[in-house]
N, C-alpha and C positions, 0 to 999 in steps of 0.2 A: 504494500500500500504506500508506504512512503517513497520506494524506487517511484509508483507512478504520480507522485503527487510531485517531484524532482523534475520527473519529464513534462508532466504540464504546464510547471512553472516556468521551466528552460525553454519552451517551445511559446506561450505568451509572452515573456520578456522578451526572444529572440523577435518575434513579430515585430512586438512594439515600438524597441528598440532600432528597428528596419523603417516602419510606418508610422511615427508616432500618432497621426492624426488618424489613427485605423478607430480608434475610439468614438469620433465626432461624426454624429448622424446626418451633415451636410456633405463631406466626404463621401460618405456610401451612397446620397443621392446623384454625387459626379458618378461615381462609380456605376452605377445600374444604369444611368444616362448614356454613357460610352457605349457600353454593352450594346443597349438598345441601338444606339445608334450605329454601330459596327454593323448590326445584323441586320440594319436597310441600306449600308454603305454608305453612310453619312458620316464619319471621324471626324470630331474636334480637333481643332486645331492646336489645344490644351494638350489632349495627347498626343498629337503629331510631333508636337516641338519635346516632347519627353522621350522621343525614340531616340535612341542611341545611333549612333551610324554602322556599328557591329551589327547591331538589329537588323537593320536592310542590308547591309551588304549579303549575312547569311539569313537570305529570304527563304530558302528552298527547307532548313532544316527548324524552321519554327514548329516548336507546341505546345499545347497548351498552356503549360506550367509557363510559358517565356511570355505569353501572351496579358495572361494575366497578373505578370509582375510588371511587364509594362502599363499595364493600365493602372496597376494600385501605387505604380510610382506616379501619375498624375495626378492619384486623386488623393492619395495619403501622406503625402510629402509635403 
């Protein structure tokens, strides 16, 4: 019990620590806004200017998980 009460904490502080604003319920409405907006091919321009140039250059080996750290670094940061 304690090993997983270690890992919970370790994996919330590591988030946080990444995203501090992953807390702030304004945040999470950029956040689902993207989303939505990706899935009619509409991208902010908020998270356009947060793509990294690594990002595009290796366009062909994106997923998921890369996806949506680009997007929560636009909206949690």
């Amino acid at each position: 019990m304690r090993s997983f009460l270690f890992l919970f904490f370790g994996v919330f502080a590591g988030i946080y620590l990444s995203w501090p604003g992953i807390l702030i319920s304004k945040n999470w409405k950029c956040f689902n806004e993207i989303i939505e907006k990706s899935a009619e091919d509409k991208i902010s321009i908020k998270a356009l200017m947060e793509v990294s140039p690594s990002y595009l250059i290796k366009g062909k080996n994106n997923n998921m998980s890369s996806k949506i750290r680009v997007v929560a670094d636009a909206c949690f940061r």
